[in-house]
C-alpha positions as CSV (number, residue, x, y, z in Angstrom):
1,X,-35.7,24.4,2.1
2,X,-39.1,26.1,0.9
3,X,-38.7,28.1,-1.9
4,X,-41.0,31.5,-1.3
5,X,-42.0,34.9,-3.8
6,X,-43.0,37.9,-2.7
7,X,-45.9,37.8,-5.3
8,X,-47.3,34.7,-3.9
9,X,-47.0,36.3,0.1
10,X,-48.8,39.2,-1.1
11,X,-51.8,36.8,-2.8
12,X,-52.2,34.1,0.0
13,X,-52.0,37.5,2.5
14,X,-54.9,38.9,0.0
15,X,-57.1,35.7,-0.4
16,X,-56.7,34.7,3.4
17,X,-60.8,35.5,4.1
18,X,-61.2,32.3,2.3
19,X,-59.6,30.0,4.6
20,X,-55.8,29.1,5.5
21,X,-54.1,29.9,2.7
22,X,-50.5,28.8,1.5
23,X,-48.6,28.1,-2.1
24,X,-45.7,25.9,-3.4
25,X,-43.2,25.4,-6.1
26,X,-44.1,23.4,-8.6
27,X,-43.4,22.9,-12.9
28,X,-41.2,26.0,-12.2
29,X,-44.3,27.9,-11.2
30,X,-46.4,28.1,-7.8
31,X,-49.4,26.2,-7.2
32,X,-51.8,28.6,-4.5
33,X,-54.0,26.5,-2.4
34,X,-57.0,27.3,0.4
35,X,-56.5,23.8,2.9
36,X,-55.5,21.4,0.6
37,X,-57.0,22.5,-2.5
38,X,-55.3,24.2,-5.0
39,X,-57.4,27.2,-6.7
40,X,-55.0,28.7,-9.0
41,X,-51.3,28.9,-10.1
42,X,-48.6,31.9,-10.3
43,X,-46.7,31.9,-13.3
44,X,-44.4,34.8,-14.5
45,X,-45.7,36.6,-11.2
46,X,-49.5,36.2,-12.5
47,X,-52.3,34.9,-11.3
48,X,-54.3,32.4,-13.0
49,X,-57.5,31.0,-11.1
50,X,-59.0,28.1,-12.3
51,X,-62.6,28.0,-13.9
52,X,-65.3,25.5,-14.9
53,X,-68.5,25.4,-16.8
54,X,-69.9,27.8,-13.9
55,X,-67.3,30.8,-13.5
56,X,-65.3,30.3,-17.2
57,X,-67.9,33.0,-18.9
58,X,-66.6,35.6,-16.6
59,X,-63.1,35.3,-18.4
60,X,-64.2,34.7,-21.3
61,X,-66.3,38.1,-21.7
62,X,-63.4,39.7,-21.1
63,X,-61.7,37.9,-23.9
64,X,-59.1,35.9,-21.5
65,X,-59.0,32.1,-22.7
66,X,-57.1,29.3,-20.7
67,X,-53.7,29.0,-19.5
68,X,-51.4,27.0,-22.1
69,X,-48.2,26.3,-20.9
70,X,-46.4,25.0,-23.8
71,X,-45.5,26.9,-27.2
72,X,-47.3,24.3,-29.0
73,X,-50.8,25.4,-27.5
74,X,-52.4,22.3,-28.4
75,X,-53.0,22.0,-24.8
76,X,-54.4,23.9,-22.2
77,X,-54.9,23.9,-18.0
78,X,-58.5,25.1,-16.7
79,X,-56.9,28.1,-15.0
80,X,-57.2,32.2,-16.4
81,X,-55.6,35.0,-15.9
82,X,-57.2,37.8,-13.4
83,X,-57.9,40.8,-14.9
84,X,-56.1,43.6,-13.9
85,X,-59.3,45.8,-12.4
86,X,-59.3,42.4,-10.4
87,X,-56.0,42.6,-9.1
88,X,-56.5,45.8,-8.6
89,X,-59.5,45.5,-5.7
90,X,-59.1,43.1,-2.6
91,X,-62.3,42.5,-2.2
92,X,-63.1,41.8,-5.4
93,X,-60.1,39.4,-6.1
94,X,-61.7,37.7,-2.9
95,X,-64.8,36.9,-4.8
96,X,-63.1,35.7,-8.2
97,X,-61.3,33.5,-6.1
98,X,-64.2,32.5,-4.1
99,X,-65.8,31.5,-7.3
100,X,-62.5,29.1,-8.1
101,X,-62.7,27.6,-5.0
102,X,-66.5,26.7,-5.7
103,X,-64.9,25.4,-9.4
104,X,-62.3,23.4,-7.4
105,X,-64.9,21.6,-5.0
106,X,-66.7,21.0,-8.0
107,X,-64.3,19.2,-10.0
108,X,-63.0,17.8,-6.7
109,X,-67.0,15.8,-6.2
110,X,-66.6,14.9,-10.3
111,X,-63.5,12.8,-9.7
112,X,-64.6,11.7,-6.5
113,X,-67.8,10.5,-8.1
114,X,-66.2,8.7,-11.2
115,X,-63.7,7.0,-8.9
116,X,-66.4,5.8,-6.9
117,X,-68.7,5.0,-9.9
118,X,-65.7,3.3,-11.3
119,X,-65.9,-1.0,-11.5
120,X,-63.3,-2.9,-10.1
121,X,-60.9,-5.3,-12.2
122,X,-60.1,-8.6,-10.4
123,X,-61.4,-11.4,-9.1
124,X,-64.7,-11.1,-7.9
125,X,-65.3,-11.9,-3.7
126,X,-67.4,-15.9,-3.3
């Protein structure tokens, strides 16, 4: 059986303009995804879009640095908390996660690129 949250109904119900939206458990957190591509996490009911090179600056002005899910914090995920102004307007939380969905597709084309880039080991076709 699916396991659902309230907080994650109420954020695929918000961020459904940008596709069919939908989230699911994982690493006792949710992962929230738009098709198949997952844009941000929930953890401890908050939202956390990721961010690349392109949309990072936004967070950071605001002084909000990457999610680290270990005490340790000698490692972190590319994903930031929303503001709370952000949360706080539909339409705007629309367009930060508009802006993850571009950093998603983004890093999506990167790997796609390297893997395609990428030499095969083996023997060689005669």
């Amino acid at each position: 059986m699916a396991r659902t949250n309230e907080f994650c109904d109420y954020i695929v119900d918000l961020l459904s303009p940008l596709g069919q939206t939908s989230y699911k458990f994982m690493f006792g957190g949710y992962g929230v995804y738009v098709g198949e591509l997952m844009i941000a996490i929930v953890a401890d009911d908050q939202l956390l879009l990721r961010a690349d090179d392109e949309n990072r600056p936004d967070y950071e002005a605001l002084g909000i640095g990457p999610f680290q899910p270990y005490e340790d914090k000698s490692r972190s995920m590319p994903f930031y908390t929303v503001p709370d102004e952000v949360m706080d307007d539909p339409d705007a939380l629309v367009e930060w996660a508009r802006k993850s969905l571009a950093a998603t597709l983004r890093m999506k084309a990167k790997r796609e690129k390297k893997a395609g880039g990428a030499k095969k080991r083996g023997a060689t076709p005669k």
